[in-house]
C-alpha positions as CSV (number, residue, x, y, z in Angstrom):
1,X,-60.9,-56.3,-21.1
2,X,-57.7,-54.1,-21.8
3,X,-59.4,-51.3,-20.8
4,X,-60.3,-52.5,-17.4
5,X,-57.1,-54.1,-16.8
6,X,-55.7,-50.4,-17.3
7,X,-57.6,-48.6,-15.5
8,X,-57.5,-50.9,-12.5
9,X,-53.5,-50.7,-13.0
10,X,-53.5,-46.7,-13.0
11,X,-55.6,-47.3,-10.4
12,X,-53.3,-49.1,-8.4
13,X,-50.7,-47.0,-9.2
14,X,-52.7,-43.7,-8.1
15,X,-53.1,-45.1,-5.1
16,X,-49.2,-46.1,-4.7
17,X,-48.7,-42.5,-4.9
18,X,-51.2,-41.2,-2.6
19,X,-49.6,-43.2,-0.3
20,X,-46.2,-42.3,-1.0
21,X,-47.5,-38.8,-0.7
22,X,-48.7,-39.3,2.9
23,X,-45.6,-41.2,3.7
24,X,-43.4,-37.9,2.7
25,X,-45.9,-35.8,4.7
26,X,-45.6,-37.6,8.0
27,X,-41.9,-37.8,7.6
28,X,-41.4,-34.8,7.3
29,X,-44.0,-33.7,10.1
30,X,-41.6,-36.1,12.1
31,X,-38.1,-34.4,11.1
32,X,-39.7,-30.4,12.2
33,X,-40.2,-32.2,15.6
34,X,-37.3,-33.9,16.1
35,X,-35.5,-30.6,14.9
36,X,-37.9,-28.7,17.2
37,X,-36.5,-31.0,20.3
38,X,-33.1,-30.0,19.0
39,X,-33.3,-27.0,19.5
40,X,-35.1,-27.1,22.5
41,X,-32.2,-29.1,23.7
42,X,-29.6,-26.6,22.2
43,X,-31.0,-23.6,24.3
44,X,-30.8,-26.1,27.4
45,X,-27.8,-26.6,27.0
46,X,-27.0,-22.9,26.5
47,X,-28.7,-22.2,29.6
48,X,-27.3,-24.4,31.5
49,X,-23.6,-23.6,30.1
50,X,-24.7,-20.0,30.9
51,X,-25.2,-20.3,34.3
52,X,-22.5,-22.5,35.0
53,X,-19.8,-19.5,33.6
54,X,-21.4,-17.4,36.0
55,X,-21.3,-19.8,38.6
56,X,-16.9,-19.7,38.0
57,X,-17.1,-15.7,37.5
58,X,-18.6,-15.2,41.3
59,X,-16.1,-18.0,42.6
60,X,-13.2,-16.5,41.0
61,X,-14.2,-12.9,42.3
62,X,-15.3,-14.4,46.0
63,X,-11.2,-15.9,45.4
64,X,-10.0,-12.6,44.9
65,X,-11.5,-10.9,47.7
66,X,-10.1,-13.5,50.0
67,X,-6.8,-13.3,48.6
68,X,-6.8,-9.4,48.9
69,X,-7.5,-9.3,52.4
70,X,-3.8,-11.1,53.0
């Protein structure tokens, strides 16, 4: 009887840790793709920030040839 009441605990406790296991795995499966949309979002961002100083730099030069011509 104390031998099957210890292996059906050890059992039970193997089991607790497979599942802890695949728990960790998933989680961390979820982190690399939430990091991977960071990113993603970073280099939008970026991008958009990019285009929006170039936007100003052609504004300020269209300014100055305007105000040269006066």
């Amino acid at each position: 009887m104390h031998k099957a009441a210890t292996f059906a605990l050890s059992f039970i406790l193997v089991g607790c840790g497979v599942e802890t296991a695949g728990t960790a795995a998933t989680v961390a499966t979820l982190k690399a793709a939430e990091a991977k949309q960071g990113q993603d979002a970073k280099e939008r961002v970026v991008k958009q920030l990019d285009a929006m100083n170039q936007q100003a730099e052609q504004r300020l030069k269209d300014a100055d040839s305007k105000s040269a011509g006066y």
